[in-house]
N, C-alpha and C positions, 0 to 999 in steps of 0.2 A: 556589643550588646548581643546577646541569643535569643532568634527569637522562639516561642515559647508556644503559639499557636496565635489563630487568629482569636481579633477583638472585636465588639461591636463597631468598629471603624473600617474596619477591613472589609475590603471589597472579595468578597470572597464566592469563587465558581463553582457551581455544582458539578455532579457527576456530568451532566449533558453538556455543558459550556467544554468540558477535559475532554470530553469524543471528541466535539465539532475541533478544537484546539488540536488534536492527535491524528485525525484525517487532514485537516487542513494539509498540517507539517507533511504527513504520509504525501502526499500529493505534489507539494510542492519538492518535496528529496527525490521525488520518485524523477520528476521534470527536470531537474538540474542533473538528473546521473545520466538522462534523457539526450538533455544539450552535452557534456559532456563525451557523450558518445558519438553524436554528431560530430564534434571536431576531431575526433579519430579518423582516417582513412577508412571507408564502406569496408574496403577489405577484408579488414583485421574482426569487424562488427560479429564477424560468426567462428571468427577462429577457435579452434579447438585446445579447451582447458581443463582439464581434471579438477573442477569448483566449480560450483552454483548448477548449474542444468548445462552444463558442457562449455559454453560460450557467452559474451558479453551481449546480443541481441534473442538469446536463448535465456537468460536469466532475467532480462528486462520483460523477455513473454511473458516469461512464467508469471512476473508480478500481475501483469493484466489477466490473466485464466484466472486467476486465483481469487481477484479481486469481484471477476466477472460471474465465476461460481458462489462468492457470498453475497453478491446483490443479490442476485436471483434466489440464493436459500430464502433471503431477507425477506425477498417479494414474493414467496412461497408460488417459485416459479423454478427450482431446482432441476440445472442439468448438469450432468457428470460427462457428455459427451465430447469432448473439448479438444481441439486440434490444434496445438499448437504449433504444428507447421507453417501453417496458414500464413503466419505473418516473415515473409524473408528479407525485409526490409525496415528499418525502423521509422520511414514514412507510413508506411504500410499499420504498422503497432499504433504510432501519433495518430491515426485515424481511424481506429479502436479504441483509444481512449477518449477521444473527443468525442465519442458515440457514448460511451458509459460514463465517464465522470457527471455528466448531468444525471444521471440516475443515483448516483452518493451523493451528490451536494444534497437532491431533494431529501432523499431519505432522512441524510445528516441532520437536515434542517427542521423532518421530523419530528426526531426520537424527542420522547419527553421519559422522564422518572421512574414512570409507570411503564413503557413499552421496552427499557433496557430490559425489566426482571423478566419478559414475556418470553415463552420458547418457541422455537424452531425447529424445524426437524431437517437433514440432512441424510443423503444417503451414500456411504463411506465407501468405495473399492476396496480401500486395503482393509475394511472390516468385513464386507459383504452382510452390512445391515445399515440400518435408519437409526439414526440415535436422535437425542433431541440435545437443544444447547442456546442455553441465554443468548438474549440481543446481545447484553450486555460482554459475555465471551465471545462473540463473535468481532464485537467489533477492536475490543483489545485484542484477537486473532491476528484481522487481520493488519494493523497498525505492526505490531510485532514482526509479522511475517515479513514485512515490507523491509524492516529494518534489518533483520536475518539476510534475509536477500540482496539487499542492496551492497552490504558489509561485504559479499562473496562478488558480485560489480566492481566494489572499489580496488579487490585483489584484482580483478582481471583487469580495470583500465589503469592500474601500477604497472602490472606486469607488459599489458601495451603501450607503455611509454605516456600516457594520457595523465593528463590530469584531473585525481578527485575533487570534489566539487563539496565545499564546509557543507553540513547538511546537517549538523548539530542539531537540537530542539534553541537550543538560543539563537544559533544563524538564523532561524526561521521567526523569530523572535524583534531580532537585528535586521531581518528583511523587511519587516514590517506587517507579518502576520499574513503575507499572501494567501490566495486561496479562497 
């Protein structure tokens, strides 16, 4: 059988139910590359790689700045000053994120219909201006980005002998919807 779209039977999720589903998953992929990393020897965690931001504990940053730069556009609280030094540890990162992911869940558990088509305004380095840009593109931003970034993780913890961690949308699915 094909199926053909949905029918009045079908339980079917809007636009806002596919965010909260696509951060969920973002969050929880982002935590198993997280563990993952963990059972790598500390050592190797910043070792130097030509993919993703240099290194395996430097690509996992990056996810957190990036992440930590579109709340704050979100909560039109926008900063570009961001140091991703800071973190040389991925204890260090774990408790960073444990500080912001309560500020996406909220958010998450915000958005309605009406506040995806709403704009934002951000201001770009590598344009050296302020543009504006949907909730809506923001938040498939940064879900994307996440996934981008994690793909250039899994090259590095290959290439460290570690292993990736299923992190599929149906794994996440299979997990039971974590998050």
């Amino acid at each position: 059988m094909i199926w053909t779209g949905p029918n009045e039977e079908d339980d079917v999720s809007g636009p806002v139910d596919i965010f909260r589903d696509m951060h969920a998953h973002r969050r929880w992929a982002r935590d198993q590359f997280i563990g993952a990393t963990k059972r790598l020897p500390p050592e190797t965690h910043d070792r130097p790689f030509e993919i993703g931001r240099g290194s395996l504990l430097r690509s996992l940053v990056h996810l957190h700045e990036a992440d930590f730069i579109w709340i704050e556009v979100l909560h039109h609280e926008a900063k570009n000053d961001i140091d991703d030094a800071r973190f040389r540890t991925v204890a260090e990162l774990e408790a960073a994120l444990a500080q912001m992911d309560p500020r996406w869940n909220t958010y998450i558990e915000h958005v309605t219909p009406a506040s995806l088509e709403t704009e934002v305004q951000r201001f770009s380095p590598a344009l050296n201006k302020i543009y504006s840009i949907r909730v809506r593109d923001v938040l498939t931003h940064v879900c994307t980005h996440n996934l981008y970034t994690l793909a250039q993780a899994a090259n590095i913890i290959r290439r460290l002998g570690g292993e990736v961690p299923p992190t599929d949308f149906p794994m996440w699915v299979l997990a039971g919807r974590p998050g």
